[in-house]
Short mmCIF file of the C-alpha atoms (twelve columns), coordinates in Angstrom:
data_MODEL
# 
_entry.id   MODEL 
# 
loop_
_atom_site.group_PDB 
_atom_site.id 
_atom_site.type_symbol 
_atom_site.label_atom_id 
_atom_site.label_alt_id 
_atom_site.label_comp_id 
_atom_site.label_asym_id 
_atom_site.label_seq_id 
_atom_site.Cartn_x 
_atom_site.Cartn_y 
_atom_site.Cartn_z 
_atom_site.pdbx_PDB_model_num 
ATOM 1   C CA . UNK A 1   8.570   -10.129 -3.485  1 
ATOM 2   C CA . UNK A 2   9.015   -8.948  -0.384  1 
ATOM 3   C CA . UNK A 3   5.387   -6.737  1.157   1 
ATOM 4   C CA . UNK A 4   5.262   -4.552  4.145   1 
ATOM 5   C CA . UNK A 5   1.777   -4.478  5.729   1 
ATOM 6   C CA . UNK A 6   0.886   -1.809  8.622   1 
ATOM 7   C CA . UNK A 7   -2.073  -0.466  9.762   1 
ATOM 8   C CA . UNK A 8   -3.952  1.422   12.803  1 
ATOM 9   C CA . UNK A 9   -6.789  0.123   14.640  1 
ATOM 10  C CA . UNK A 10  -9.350  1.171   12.266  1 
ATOM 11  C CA . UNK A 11  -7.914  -1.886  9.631   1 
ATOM 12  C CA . UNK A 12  -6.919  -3.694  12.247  1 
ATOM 13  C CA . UNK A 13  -9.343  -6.450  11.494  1 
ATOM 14  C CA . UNK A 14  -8.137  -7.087  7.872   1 
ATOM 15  C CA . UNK A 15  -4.462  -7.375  8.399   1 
ATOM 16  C CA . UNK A 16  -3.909  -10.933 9.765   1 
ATOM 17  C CA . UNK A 17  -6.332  -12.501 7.139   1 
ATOM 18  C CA . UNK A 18  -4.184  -10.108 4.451   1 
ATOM 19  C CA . UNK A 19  -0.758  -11.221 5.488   1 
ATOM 20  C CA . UNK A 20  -2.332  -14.972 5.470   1 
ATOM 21  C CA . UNK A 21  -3.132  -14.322 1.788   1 
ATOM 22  C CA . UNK A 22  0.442   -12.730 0.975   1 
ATOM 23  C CA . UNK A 23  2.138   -15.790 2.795   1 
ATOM 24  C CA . UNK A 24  0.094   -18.271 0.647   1 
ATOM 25  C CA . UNK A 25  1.221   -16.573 -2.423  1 
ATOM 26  C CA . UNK A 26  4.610   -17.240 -1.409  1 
ATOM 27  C CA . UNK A 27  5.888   -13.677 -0.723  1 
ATOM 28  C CA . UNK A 28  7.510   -12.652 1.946   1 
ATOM 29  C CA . UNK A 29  5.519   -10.321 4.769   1 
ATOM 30  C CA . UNK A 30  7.446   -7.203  6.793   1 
ATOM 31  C CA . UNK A 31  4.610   -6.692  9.653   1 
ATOM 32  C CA . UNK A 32  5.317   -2.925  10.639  1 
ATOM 33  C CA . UNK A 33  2.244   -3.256  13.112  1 
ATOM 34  C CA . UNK A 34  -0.187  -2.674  14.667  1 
ATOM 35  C CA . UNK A 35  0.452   -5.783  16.678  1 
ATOM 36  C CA . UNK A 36  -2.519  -5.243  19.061  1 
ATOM 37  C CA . UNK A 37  -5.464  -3.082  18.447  1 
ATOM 38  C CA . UNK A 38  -5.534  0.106   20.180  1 
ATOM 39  C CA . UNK A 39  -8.017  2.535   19.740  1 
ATOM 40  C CA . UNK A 40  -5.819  5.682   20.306  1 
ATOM 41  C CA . UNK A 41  -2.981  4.827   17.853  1 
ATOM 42  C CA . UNK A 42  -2.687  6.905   14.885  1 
ATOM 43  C CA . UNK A 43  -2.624  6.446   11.718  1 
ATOM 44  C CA . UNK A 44  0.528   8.630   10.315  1 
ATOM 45  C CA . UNK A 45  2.696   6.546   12.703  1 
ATOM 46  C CA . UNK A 46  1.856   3.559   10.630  1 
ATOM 47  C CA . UNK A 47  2.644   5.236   7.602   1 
ATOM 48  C CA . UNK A 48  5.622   6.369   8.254   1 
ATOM 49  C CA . UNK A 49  6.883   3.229   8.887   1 
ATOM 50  C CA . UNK A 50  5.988   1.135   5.980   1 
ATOM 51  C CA . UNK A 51  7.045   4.456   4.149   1 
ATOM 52  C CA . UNK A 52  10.120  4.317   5.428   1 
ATOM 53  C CA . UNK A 53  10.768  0.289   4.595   1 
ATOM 54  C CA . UNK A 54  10.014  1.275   0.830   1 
ATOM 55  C CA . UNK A 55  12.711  4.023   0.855   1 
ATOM 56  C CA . UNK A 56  15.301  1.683   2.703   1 
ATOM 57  C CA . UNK A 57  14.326  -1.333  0.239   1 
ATOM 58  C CA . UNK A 58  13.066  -3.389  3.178   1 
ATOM 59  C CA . UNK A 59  10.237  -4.076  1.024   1 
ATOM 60  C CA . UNK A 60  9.234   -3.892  -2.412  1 
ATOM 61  C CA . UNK A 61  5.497   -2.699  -2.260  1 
ATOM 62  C CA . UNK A 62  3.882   -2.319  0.785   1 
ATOM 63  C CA . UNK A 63  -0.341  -2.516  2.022   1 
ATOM 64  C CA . UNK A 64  -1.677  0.027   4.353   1 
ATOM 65  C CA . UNK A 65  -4.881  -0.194  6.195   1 
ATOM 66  C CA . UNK A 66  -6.758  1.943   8.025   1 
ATOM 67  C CA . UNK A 67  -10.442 2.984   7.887   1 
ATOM 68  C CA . UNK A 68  -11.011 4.559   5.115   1 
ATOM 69  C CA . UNK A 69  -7.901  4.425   3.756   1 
ATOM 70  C CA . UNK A 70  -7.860  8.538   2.437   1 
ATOM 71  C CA . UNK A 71  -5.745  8.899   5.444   1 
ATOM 72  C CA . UNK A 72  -3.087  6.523   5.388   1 
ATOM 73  C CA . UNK A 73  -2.855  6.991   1.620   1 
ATOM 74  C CA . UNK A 74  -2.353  11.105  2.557   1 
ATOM 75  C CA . UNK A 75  -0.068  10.200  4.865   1 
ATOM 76  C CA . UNK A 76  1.818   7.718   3.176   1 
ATOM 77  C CA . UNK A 77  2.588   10.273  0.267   1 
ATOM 78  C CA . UNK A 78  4.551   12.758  1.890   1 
ATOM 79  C CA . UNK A 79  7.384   10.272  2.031   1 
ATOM 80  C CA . UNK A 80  9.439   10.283  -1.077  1 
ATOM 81  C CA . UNK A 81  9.438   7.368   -3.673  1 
ATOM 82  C CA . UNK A 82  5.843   6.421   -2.423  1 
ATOM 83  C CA . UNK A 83  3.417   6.271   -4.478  1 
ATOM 84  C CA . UNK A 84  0.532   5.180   -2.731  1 
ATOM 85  C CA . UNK A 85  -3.222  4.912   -3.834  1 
ATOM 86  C CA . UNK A 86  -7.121  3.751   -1.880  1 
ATOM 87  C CA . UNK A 87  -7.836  1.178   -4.139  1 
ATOM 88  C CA . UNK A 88  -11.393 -0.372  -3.684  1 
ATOM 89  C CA . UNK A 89  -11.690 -1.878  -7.136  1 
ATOM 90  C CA . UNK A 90  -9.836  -4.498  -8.773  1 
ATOM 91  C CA . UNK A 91  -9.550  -2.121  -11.642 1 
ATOM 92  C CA . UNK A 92  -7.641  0.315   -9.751  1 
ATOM 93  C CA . UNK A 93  -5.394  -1.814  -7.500  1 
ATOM 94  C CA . UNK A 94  -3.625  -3.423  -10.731 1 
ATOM 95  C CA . UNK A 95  -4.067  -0.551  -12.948 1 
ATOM 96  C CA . UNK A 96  -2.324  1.844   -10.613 1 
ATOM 97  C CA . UNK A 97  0.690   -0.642  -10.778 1 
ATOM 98  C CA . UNK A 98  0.539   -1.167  -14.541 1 
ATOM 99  C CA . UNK A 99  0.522   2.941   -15.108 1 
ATOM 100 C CA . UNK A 100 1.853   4.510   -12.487 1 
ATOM 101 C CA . UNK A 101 4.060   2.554   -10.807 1 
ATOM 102 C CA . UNK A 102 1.995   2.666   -7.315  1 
ATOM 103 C CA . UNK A 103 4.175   0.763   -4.698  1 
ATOM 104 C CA . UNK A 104 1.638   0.662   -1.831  1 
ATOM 105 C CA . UNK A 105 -1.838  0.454   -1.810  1 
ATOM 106 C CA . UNK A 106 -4.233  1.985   0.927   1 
ATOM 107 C CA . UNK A 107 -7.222  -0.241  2.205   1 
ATOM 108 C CA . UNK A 108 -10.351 1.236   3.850   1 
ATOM 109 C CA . UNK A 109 -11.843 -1.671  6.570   1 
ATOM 110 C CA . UNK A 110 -14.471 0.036   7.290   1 
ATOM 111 C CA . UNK A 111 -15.277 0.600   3.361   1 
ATOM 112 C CA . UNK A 112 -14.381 -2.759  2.021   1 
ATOM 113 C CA . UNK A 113 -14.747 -6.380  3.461   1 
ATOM 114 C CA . UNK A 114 -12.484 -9.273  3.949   1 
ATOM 115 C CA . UNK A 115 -13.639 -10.857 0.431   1 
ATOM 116 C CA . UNK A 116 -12.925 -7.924  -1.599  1 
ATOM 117 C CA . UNK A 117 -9.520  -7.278  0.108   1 
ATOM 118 C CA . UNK A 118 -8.154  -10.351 -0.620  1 
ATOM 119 C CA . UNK A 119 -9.506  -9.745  -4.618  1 
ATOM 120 C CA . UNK A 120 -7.692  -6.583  -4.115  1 
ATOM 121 C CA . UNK A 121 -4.326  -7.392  -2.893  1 
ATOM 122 C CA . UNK A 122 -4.290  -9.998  -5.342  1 
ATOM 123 C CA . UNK A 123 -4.050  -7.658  -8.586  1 
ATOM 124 C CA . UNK A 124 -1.989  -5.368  -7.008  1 
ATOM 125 C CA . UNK A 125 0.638   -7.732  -5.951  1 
ATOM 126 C CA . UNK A 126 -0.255  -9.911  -9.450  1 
ATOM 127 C CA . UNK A 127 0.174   -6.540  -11.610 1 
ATOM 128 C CA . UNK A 128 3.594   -4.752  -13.038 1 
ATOM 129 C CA . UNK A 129 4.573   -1.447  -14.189 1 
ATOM 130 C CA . UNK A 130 4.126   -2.060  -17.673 1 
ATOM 131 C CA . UNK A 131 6.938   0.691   -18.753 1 
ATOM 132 C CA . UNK A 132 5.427   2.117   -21.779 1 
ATOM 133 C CA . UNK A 133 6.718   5.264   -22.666 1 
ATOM 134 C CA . UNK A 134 3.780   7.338   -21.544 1 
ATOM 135 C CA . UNK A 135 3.727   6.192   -18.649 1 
ATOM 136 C CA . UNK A 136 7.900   6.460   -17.906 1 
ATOM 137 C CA . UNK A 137 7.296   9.931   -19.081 1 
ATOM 138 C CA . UNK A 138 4.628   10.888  -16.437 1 
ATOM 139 C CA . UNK A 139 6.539   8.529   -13.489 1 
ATOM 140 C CA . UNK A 140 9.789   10.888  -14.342 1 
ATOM 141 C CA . UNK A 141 7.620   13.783  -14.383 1 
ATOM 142 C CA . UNK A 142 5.885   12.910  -10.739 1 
ATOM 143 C CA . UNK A 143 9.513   12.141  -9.669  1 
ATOM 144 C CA . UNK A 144 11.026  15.671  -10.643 1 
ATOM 145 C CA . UNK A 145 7.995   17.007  -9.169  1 
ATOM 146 C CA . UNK A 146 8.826   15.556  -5.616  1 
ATOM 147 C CA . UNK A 147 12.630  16.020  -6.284  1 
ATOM 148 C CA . UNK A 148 11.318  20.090  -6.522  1 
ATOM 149 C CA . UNK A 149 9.340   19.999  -3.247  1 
# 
């Protein structure tokens, strides 16, 4: 699989040791930045582009960090075919694969620590959309809802 990873300064800090941890797993990492911290970078830049890999199939599910993660996730939404959800729980990282199809997940740094990040990216790139007919149903329904506008 291949995973973009992005984030802004404010999850700066857990991006190297989470694209060390995709690498060992033997995926393949798409680093959309930041490649150096800097305190006055934004956030919706970062989405964007690791939104934008997903819609051009550069990658197949992509990890976003920022500091809480609300606002990369926000961000990250307004792009079409993303489906992106702050996930700190193990529950929710694989569960929001398994029934709803979620192709990126949103980290907070400042919410969650290295540990639990790695516990986290591990179920969500471990999990699959299970397909089960309620949950194609409500994927086509989200879909013609952001085919409406």
């Amino acid at each position: 699989m291949k995973i973009a990873i992005a984030c802004d300064h404010g999850g700066f800090a857990l991006k190297q040791p989470i694209m060390d941890l995709i690498k060992q797993q033997s995926h393949a990492v798409l680093d959309l930045g930041a490649h150096q911290y800097d305190a006055a970078d934004d956030y919706p830049d970062f989405a964007r582009y690791l939104g934008q890999a997903i819609q051009h199939g550069q990658a197949d599910r992509g990890i976003l960090l920022c500091g809480s993660g609300i606002g990369a996730c926000v961000a990250a939404n307004k792009l079409t075919g993303v489906r992106a959800g702050v996930c700190h729980d193990v529950y929710s990282a694989h569960q929001g694969v398994e029934h709803d199809d979620m192709n990126v997940i949103c980290l907070g740094a400042r919410v969650i620590g290295e540990a639990l990040a790695v516990d986290l990216v591990t179920a969500f790139i471990n999990a699959k959309f299970t397909g089960e007919d309620r949950h194609a149903r409500r994927l086509e329904k989200i879909k013609a809802m952001e085919a409406a506008g």
